[in-house]
C-alpha positions, 0 to 999 in steps of 0.5 A: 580390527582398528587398523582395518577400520583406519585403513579403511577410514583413510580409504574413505578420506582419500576418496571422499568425492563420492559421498556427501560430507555435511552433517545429516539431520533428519529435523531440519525444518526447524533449524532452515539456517544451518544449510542455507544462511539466508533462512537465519531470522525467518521465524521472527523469534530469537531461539535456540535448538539443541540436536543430538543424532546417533546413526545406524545403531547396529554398526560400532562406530557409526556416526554420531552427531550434536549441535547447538544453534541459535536464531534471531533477527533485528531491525524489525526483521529485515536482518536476520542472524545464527550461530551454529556449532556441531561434532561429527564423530565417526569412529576414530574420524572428528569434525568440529566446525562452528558458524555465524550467518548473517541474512538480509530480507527485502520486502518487494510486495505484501506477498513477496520478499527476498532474502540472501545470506552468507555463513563464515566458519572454521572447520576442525578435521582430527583423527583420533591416533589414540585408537589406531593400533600399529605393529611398527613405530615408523607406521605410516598412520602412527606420523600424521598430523593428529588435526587439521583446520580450514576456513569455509564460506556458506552461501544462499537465496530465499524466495518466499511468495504468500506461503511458498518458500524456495531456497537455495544454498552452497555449503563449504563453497570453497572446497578447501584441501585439508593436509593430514601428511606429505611424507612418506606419502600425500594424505589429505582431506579433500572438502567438496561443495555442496548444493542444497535446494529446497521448496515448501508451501503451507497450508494454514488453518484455524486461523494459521494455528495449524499448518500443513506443509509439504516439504521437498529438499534435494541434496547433492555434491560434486560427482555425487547423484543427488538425494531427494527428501519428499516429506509431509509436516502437520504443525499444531502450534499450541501443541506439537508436531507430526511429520514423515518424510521418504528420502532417497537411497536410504529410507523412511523418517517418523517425526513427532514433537511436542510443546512441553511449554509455551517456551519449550518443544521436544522432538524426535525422528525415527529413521529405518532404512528400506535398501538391502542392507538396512537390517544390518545398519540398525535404525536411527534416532535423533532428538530435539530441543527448542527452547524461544525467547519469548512465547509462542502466545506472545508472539501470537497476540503481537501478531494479532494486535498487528492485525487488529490495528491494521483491521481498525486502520481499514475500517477507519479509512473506510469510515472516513471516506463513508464521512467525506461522500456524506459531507458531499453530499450533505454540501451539494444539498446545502448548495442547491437549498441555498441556491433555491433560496437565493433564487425564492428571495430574489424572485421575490423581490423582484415581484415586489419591484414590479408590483411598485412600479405597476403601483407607480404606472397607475398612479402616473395614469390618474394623473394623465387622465385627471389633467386630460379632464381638466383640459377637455373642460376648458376648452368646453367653456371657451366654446359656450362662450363664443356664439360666432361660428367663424370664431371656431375656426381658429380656436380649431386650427390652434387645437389642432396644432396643438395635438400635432404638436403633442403627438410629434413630442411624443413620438420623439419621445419614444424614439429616444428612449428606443435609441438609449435601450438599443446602445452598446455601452453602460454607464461607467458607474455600472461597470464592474471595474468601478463597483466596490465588490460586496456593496448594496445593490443589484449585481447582473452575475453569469455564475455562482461557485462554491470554490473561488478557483472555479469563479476566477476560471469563468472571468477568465474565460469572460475575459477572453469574449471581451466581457469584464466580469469580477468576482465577489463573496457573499459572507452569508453563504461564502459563495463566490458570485461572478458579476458583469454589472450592478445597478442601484434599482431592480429594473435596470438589473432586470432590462440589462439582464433581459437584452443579454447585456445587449446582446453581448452575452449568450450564457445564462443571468440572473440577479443577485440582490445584496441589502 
């Protein structure tokens, strides 16, 4: 019976193209990494997974599989790491193969990252010659080599977009040909590539304390048809797990699990398999158990503090530009209450310079009217004095060349001062060139401006029209004025103001009054 079941086991080696090779687990949702090792480091936590998992029970011989694998990540996440060592036993056939996998994420968005990997191990393929039984010495299976060994490279992608995971991986990439004996005849090992693609989504609730994931895994080698695992994973984190998977040409798995600690999760997976034979095979049970570095609590309220921070950081930036637009706002009322009162004040002013010169016109014209009462009683007594008619006659003639002659000055007069308003020109000492900014007087401005860019834009753009016009601060309101003349009175202000600087300005003028 032991050569039967060697002979038949080297049949199997020899045409080992047409089965799957690697090691088959039934909890590998937990342990991503060990087929694709760009899923080292996703879970955050540094953790390590014991699996035991003994195959169809109603067949002696059948396959029994352990392994141990840890998982971690460094540099906030970005570089994720595993080691995984397993033993696949069937019947006097061994594996031993160990791994180490490297990972690297790149963050592209918030919702969006990609990772690659690549795993670098040694495989071990031994035939346990203790067990064969031979008739003669020189029988061909009593000569192999008892083991053999091979370098293998695993490879693969993740794309994980919000709550959806695809991945992609080559296991035993180099498809290596392992050599057991030459003589008398080829006996080898022929290692095939794998390809293993695989798709979930979570669902999360009770703020991501619960999950629900679908899950679908395909499996297949060269010249091998393909196996489909469509499963259904309900992961409460506070307390444990439960799962169920279909998975095709072979049967139904029930996984259950619980987290016996805030450190420590045992599972277990029952497998029965639905073809014809399946009540000959016996069923399979595979064991689990996860034991993290670090609390799933802590590792939660790390997560909510992120939270939080991020939470307070939105809500201060939120504060800060509620703030700033009141301060806008609170300075554009500022603006118009100081522009308001600037304006009250001057006008102000202005009426108490009219009223002194209508004060100063009435006085002057008491004056006139007094010396015009004086004259008209002088010339009254001359009269009375003189009773000859012919005598009047001069004495009128001279009136009336003096009142022609007081009406020609007066008109002249007048003429005069219409040429001097009609002029073109300022005095140089009010023009802006020659003004101490800032100094005590009556500034005929074309603006006013919170920021000082803002003045120096509209004297240049002045400069352009030919009009010179300078700038200054008024240090008890630290607005910046731009000025086109100053004046030592109120009224002249006031007339240059009026004729629109002669006419050589259409904007807008008004004064400003500095004490």
């Amino acid at each position: 019976m032991r050569k039967i079941l060697a002979l038949l086991a080297f049949g199997m080696m020899a045409n080992l193209a047409t089965a799957q090779q690697i090691p088959l687990y039934s909890n590998y949702f937990f342990t991503p990494y060990i087929y694709n090792p760009a899923m080292s480091g996703s879970s955050g936590v540094t953790e390590a997974t014991f699996l035991h998992r003994r195959q169809w029970t109603g067949i002696q011989g059948s396959p029994e599989t352990s392994a141990l694998a840890v998982n971690g990540s460094l540099n906030e996440e970005k570089v994720g790491w595993s080691i995984y060592g397993f033993s696949d036993r069937t019947d006097i056939l061994s594996r031993l193969g160990i791994y180490g996998n490297y990972a690297y994420h790149v963050k592209i968005t918030d919702d969006i990252s990609l990772s690659g990997g690549i795993g670098a191990g040694y495989l071990n393929q031994s035939i346990d010659q203790s067990a064969v039984r031979a008739r003669d010495l020189g029988d061909v299976f009593s000569v192999v080599a008892p083991n053999r060994g091979t370098f293998d490279i695993n490879i693969g992608l993740k794309l994980a977009v919000q709550n959806f995971t695809l991945g992609f991986a080559a296991p035993q990439l180099l498809s290596q040909n392992v050599v057991y004996a030459t003589n008398p005849s080829d006996i080898n090992y022929n290692m095939i590539r794998h390809y293993v693609a695989t798709a979930q989504y979570d669902f999360k609730f009770a703020g991501e304390k619960q999950v629900l994931s679908p899950i679908l895994m395909v499996r297949t080698a060269e010249s091998v048809p393909a196996q489909i695992d469509a499963g259904l994973l309900y992961n409460m984190k506070e307390y444990g797990f439960l799962g169920a998977m279909f998975r095709s040409n072979y049967g139904i798995t029930i996984n259950a699990g619980v987290n016996l600690s805030e450190t420590l999760t045992l599972g277990y997976a029952y497998d029965f398999s639905t073809n014809t034979y399946g009540s000959n095979f016996g069923t399979s049970h595979e064991f689990m158990l996860t034991y993290r570095f670090g609390s799933n609590k802590d590792n939660e309220r790390m997560q909510n503090e992120l939270k939080r921070l991020k939470l307070n950081q939105r809500r201060q930036k939120d504060e800060l530009e509620e703030t700033v637009d009141d301060k806008l706002e609170e300075f554009k009322d500022s603006y118009k209450d100081d522009i308001q009162k600037a304006l009250e004040e001057e006008k102000k002013k202005m009426v108490e310079e009219l009223e002194k010169l209508r004060k100063q016109a009435e006085e002057q014209g008491n004056r006139n009217n007094n010396n015009n009462a004086s004259n008209n009683n002088q010339g009254g007594q001359q009269n009375n004095q003189s009773n000859n008619p012919n005598n009047n006659m001069p004495n009128n003639q001279a009136a009336n060349n003096n009142n022609n002659n007081d009406n020609t000055g007066s008109t002249n007069n007048m003429n005069q001062a219409a040429n001097n308003n009609a002029g073109i020109n300022y005095p140089q000492e009010n023009l802006p060139a020659n003004v101490n900014p800032g100094s005590p007087g009556y500034y005929v401005t074309a603006g006013v401006f919170g920021q000082q860019a803002n003045a120096q834009r509209l004297a240049n753009q002045l400069a352009t029209q030919n009009i010179d016009a300078r700038i200054f601060q008024d240090p008890g309101n630290s607005f910046y004025y731009v000025y086109l003349l100053k004046f030592n009175s109120y009224a002249e202000a006031d007339q240059a103001k009026a004729s629109q600087l002669n006419g050589r300005f259409n904007g807008d003028l008004w004064i400003k009054i500095l004490k």
